[in-house]
PQR file of N, CA, C, O and H, with PARSE charges and radii, in Angstrom:
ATOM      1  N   UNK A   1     126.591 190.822 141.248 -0.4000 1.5000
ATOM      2  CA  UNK A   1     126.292 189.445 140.910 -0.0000 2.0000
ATOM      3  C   UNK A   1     127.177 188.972 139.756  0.5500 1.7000
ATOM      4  O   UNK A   1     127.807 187.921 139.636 -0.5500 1.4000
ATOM      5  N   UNK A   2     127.064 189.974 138.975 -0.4000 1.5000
ATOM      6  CA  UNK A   2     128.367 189.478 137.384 -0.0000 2.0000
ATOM      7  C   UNK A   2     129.604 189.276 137.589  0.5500 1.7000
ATOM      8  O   UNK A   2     130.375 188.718 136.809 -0.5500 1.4000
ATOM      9  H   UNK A   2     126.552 190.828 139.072  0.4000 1.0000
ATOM     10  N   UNK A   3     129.929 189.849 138.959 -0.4000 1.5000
ATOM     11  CA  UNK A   3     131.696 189.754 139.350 -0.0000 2.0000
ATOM     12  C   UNK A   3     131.528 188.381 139.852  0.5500 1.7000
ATOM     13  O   UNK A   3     131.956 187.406 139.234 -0.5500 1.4000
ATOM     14  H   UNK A   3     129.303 190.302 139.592  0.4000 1.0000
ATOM     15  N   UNK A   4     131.022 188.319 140.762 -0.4000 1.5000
ATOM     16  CA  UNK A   4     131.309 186.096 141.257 -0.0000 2.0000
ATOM     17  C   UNK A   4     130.998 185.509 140.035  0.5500 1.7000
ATOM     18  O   UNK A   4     131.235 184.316 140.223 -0.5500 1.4000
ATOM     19  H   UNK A   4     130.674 189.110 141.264  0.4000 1.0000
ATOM     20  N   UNK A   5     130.468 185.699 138.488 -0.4000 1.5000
ATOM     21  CA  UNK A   5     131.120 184.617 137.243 -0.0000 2.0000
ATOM     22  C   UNK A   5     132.244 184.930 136.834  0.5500 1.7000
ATOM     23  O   UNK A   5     132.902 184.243 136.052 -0.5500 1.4000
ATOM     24  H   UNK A   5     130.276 186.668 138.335  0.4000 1.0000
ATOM     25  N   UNK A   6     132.683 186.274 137.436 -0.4000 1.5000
ATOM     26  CA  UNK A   6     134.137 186.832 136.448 -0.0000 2.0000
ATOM     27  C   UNK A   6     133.856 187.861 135.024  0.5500 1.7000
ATOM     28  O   UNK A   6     134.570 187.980 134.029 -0.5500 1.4000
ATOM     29  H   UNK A   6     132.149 186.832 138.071  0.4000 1.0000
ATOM     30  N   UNK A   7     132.900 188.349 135.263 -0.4000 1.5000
ATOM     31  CA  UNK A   7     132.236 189.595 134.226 -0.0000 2.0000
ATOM     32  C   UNK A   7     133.019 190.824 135.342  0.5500 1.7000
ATOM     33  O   UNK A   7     132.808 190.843 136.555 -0.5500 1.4000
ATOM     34  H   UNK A   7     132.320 188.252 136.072  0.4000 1.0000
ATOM     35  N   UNK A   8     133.613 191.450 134.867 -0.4000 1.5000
ATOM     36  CA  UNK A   8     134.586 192.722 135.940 -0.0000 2.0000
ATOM     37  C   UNK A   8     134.379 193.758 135.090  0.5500 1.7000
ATOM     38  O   UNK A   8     134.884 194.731 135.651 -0.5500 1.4000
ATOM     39  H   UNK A   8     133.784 191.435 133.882  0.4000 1.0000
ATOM     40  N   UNK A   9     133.853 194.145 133.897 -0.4000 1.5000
ATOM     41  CA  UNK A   9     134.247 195.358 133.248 -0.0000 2.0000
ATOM     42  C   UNK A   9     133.711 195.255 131.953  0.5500 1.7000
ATOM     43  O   UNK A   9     133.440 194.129 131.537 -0.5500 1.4000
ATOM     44  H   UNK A   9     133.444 193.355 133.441  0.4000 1.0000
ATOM     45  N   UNK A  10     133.498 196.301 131.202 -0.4000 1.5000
ATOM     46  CA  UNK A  10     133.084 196.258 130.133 -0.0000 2.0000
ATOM     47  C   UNK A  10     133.905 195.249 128.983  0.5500 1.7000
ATOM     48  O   UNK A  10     133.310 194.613 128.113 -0.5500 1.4000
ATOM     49  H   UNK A  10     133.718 197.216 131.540  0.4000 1.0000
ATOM     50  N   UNK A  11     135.620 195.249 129.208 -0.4000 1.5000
ATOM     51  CA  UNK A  11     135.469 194.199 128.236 -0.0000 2.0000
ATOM     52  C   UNK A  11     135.227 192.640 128.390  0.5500 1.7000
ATOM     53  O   UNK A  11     135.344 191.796 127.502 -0.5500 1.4000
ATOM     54  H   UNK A  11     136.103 195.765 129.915  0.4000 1.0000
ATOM     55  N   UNK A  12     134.812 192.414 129.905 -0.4000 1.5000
ATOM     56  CA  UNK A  12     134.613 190.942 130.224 -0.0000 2.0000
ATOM     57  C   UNK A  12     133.185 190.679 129.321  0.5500 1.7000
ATOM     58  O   UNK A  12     132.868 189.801 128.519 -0.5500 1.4000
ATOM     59  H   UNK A  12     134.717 193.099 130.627  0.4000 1.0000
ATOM     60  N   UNK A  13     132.277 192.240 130.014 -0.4000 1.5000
ATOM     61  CA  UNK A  13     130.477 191.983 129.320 -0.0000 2.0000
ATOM     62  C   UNK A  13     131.046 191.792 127.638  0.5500 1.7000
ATOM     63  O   UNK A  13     130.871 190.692 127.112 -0.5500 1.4000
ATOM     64  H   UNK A  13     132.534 192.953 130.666  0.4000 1.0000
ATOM     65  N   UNK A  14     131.501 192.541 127.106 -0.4000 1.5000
ATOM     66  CA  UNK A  14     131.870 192.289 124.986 -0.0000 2.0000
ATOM     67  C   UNK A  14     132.384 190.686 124.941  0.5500 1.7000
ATOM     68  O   UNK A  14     131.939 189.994 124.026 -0.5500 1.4000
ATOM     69  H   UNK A  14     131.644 193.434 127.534  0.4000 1.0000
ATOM     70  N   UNK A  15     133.167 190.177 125.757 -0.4000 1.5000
ATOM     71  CA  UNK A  15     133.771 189.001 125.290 -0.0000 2.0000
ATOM     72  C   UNK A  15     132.582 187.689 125.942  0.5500 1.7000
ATOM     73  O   UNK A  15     132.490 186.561 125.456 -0.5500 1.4000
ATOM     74  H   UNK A  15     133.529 190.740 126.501  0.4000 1.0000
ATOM     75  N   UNK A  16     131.856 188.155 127.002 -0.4000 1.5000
ATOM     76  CA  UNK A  16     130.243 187.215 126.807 -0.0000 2.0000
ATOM     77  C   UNK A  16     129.589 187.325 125.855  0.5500 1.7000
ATOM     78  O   UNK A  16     129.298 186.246 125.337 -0.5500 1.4000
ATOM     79  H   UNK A  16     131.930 189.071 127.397  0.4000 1.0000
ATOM     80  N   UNK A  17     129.009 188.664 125.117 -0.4000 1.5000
ATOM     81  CA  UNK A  17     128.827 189.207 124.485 -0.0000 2.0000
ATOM     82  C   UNK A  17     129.255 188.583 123.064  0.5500 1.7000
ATOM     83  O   UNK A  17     128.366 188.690 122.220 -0.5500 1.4000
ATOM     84  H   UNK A  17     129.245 189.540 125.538  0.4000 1.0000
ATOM     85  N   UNK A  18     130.241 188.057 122.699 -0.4000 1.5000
ATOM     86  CA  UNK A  18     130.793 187.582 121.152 -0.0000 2.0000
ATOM     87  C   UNK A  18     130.504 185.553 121.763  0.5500 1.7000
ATOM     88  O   UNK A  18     130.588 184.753 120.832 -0.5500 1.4000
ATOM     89  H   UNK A  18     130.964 187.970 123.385  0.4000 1.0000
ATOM     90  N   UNK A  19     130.316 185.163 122.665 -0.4000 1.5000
ATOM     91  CA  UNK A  19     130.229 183.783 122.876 -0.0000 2.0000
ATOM     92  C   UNK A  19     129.155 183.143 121.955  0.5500 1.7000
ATOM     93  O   UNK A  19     128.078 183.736 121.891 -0.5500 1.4000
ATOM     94  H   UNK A  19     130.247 185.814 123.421  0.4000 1.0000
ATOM     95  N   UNK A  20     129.297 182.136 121.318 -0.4000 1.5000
ATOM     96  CA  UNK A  20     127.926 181.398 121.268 -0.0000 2.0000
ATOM     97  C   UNK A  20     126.317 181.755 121.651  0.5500 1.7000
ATOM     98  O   UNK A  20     126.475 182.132 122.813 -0.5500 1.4000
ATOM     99  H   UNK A  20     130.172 181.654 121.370  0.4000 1.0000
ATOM    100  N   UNK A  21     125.612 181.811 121.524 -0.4000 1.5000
ATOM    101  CA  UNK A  21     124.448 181.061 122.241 -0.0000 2.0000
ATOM    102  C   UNK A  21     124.728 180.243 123.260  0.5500 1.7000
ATOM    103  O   UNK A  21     124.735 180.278 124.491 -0.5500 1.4000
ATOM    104  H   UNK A  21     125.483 181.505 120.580  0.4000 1.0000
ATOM    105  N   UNK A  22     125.077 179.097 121.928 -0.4000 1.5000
ATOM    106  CA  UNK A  22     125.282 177.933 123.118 -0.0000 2.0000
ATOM    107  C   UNK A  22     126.019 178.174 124.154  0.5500 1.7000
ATOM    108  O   UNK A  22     125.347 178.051 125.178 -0.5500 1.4000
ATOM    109  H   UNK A  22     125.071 179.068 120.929  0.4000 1.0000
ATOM    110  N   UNK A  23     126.878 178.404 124.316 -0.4000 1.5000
ATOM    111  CA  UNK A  23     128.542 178.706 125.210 -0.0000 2.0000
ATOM    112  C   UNK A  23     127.801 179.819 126.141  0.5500 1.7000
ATOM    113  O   UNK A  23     128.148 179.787 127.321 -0.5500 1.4000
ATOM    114  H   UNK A  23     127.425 178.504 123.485  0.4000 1.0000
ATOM    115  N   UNK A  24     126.948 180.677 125.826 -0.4000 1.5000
ATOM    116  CA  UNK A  24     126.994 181.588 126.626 -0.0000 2.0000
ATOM    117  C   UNK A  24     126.053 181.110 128.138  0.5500 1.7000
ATOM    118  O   UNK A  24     126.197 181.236 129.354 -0.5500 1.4000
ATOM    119  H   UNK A  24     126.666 180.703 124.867  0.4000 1.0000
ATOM    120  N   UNK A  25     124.694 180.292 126.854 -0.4000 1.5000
ATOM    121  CA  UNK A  25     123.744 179.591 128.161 -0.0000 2.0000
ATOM    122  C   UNK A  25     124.858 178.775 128.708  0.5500 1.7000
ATOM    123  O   UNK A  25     125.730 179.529 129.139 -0.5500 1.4000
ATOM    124  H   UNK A  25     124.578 180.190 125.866  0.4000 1.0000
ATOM    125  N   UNK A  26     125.045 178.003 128.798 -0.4000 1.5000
ATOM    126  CA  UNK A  26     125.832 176.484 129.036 -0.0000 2.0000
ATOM    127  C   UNK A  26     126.623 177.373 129.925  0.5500 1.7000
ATOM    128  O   UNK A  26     126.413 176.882 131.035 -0.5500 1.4000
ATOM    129  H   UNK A  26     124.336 177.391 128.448  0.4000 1.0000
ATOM    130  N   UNK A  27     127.578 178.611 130.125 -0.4000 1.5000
ATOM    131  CA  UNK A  27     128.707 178.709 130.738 -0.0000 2.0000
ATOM    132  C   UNK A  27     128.426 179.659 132.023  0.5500 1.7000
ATOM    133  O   UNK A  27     128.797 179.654 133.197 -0.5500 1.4000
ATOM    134  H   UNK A  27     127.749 179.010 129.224  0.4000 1.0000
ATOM    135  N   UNK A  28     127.398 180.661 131.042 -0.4000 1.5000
ATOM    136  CA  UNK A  28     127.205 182.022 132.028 -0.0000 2.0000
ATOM    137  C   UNK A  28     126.121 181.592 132.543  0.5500 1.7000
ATOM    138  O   UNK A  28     126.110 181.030 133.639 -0.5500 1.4000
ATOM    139  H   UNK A  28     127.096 180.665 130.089  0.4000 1.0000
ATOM    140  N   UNK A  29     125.052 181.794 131.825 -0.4000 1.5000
ATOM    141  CA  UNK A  29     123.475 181.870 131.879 -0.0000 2.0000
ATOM    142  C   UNK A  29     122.907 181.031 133.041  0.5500 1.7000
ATOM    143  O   UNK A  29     121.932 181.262 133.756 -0.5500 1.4000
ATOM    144  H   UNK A  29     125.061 182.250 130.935  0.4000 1.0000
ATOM    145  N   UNK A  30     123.693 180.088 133.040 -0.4000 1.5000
ATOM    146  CA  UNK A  30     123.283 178.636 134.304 -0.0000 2.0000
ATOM    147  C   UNK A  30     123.545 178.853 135.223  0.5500 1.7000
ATOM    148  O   UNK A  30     122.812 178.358 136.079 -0.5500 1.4000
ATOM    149  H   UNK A  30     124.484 179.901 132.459  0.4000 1.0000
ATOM    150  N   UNK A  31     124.746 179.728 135.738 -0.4000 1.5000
ATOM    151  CA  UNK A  31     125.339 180.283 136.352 -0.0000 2.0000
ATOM    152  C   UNK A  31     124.768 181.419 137.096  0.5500 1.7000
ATOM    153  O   UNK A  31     124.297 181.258 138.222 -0.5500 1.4000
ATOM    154  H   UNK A  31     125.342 180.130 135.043  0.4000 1.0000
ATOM    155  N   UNK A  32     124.783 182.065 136.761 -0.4000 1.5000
ATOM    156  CA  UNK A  32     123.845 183.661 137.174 -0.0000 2.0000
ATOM    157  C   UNK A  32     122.466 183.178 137.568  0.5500 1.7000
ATOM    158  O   UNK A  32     122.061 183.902 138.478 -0.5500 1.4000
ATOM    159  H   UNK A  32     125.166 182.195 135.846  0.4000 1.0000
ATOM    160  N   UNK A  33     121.885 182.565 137.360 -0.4000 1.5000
ATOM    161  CA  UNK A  33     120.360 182.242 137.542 -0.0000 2.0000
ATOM    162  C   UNK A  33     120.681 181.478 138.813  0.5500 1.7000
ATOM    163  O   UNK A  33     120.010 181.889 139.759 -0.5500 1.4000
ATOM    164  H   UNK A  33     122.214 181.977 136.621  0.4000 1.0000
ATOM    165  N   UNK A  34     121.530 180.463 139.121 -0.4000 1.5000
ATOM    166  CA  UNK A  34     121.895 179.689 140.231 -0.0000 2.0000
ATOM    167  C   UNK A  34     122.351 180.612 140.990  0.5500 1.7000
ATOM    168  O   UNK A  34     122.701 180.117 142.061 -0.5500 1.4000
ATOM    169  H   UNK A  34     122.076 180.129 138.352  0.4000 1.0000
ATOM    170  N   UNK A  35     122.503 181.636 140.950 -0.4000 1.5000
ATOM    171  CA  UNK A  35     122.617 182.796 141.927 -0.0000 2.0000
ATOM    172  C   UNK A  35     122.311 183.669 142.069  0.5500 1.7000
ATOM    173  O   UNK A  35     123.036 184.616 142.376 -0.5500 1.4000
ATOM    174  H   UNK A  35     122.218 182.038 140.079  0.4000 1.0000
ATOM    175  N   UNK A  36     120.458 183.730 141.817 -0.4000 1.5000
ATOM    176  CA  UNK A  36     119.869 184.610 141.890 -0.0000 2.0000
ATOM    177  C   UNK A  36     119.131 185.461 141.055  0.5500 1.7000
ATOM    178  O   UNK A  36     117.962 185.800 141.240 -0.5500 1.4000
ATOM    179  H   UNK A  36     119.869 182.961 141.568  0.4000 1.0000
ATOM    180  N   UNK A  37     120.052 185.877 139.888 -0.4000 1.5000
ATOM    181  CA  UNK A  37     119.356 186.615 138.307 -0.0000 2.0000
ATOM    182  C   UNK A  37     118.733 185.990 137.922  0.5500 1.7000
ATOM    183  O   UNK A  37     118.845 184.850 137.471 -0.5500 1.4000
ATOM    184  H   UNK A  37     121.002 185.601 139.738  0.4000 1.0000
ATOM    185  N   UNK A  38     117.832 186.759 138.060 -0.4000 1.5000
ATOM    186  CA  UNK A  38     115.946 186.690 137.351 -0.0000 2.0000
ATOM    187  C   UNK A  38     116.206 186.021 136.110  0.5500 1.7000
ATOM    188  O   UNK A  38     117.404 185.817 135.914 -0.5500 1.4000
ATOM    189  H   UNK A  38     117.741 187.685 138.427  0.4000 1.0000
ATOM    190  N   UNK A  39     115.291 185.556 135.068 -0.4000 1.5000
ATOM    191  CA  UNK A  39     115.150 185.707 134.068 -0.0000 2.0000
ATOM    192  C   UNK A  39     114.965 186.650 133.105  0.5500 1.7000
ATOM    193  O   UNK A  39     115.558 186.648 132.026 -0.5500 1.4000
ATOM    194  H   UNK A  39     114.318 185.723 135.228  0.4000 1.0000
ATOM    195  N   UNK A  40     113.892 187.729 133.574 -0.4000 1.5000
ATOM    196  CA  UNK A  40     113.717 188.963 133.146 -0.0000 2.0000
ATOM    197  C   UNK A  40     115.440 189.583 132.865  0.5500 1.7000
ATOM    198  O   UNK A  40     116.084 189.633 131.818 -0.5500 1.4000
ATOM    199  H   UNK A  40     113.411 187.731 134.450  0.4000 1.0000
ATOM    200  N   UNK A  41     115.836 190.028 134.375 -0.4000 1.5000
ATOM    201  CA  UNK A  41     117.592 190.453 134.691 -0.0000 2.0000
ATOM    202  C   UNK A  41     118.501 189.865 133.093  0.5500 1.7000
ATOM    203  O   UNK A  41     119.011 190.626 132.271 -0.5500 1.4000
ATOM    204  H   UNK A  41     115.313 189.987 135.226  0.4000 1.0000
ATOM    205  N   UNK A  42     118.487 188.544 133.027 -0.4000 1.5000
ATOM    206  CA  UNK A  42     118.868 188.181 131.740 -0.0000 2.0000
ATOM    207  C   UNK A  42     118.634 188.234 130.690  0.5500 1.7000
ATOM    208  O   UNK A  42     119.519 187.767 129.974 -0.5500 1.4000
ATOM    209  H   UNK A  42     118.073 187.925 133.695  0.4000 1.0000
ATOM    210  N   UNK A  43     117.954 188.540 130.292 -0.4000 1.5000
ATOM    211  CA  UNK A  43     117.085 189.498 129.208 -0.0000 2.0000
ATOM    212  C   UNK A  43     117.434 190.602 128.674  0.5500 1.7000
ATOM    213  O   UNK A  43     117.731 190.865 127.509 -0.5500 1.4000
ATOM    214  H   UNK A  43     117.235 188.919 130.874  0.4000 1.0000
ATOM    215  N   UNK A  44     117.341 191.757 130.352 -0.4000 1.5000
ATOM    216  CA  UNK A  44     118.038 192.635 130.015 -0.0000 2.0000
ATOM    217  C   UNK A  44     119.262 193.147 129.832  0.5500 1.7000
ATOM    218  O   UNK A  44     119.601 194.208 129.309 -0.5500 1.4000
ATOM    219  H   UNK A  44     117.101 191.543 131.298  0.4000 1.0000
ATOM    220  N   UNK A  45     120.177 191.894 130.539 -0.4000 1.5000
ATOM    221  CA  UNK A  45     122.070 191.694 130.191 -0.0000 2.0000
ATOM    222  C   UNK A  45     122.398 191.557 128.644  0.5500 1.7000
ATOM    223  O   UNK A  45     123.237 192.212 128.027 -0.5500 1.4000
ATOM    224  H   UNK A  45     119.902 191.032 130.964  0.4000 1.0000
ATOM    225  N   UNK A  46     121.593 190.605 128.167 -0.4000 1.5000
ATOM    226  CA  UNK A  46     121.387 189.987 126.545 -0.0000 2.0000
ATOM    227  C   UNK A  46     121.068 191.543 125.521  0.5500 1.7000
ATOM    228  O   UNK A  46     121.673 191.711 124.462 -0.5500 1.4000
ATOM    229  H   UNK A  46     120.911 190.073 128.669  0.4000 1.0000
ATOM    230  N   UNK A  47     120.245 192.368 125.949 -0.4000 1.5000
ATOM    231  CA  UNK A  47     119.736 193.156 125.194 -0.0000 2.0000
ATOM    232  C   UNK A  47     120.872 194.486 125.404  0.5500 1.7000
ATOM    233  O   UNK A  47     120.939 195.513 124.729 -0.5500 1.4000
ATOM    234  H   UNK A  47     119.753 192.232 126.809  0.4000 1.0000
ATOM    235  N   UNK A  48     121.505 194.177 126.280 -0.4000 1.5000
ATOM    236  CA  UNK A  48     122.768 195.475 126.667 -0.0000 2.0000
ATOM    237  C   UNK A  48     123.777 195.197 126.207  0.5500 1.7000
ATOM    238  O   UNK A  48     124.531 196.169 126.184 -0.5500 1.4000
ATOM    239  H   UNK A  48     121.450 193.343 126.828  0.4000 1.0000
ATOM    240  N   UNK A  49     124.359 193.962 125.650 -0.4000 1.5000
ATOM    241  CA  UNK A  49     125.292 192.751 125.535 -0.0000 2.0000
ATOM    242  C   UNK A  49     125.381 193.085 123.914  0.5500 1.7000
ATOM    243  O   UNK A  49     126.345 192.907 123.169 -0.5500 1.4000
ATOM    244  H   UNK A  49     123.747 193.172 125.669  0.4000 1.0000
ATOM    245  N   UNK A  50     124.108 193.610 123.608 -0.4000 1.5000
ATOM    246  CA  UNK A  50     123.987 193.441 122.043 -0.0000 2.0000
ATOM    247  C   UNK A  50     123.880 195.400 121.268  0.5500 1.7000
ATOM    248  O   UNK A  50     123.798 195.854 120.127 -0.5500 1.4000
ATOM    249  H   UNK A  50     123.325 193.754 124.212  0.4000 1.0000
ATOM    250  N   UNK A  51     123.945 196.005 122.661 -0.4000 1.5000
ATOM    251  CA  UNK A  51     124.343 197.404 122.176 -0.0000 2.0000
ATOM    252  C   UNK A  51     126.300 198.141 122.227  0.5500 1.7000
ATOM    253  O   UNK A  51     126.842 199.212 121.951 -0.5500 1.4000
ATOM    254  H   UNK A  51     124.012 195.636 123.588  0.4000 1.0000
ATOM    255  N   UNK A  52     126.780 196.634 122.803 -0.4000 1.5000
ATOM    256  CA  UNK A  52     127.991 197.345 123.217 -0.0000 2.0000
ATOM    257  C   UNK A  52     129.165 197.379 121.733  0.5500 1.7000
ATOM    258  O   UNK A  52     130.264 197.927 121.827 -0.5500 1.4000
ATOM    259  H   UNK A  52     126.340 195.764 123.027  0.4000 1.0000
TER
END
């Protein structure tokens, strides 16, 4: 599901990962959910996002 926004690899997840808040809902977040990822799912991207 992360490859159709263009997330390919660990350094695509670090450079979502350093975005905004804002930038990240607004770009990714709207995105991924319009295709399927849960809310929960995002949650747990956010909380993995923040160990890398």
């Amino acid at each position: 599901m992360l490859q159709r926004v263009g997330i390919r690899g660990t350094e695509h997840l670090r450079a979502v990962g350093k975005l905004s808040e804002e930038t990240r809902n607004r770009e990714v977040r709207e995105e991924v959910l319009r295709l399927g990822v849960t809310v929960v799912e995002w949650a747990i991207l956010l909380d993995k996002l923040q160990s890398l």
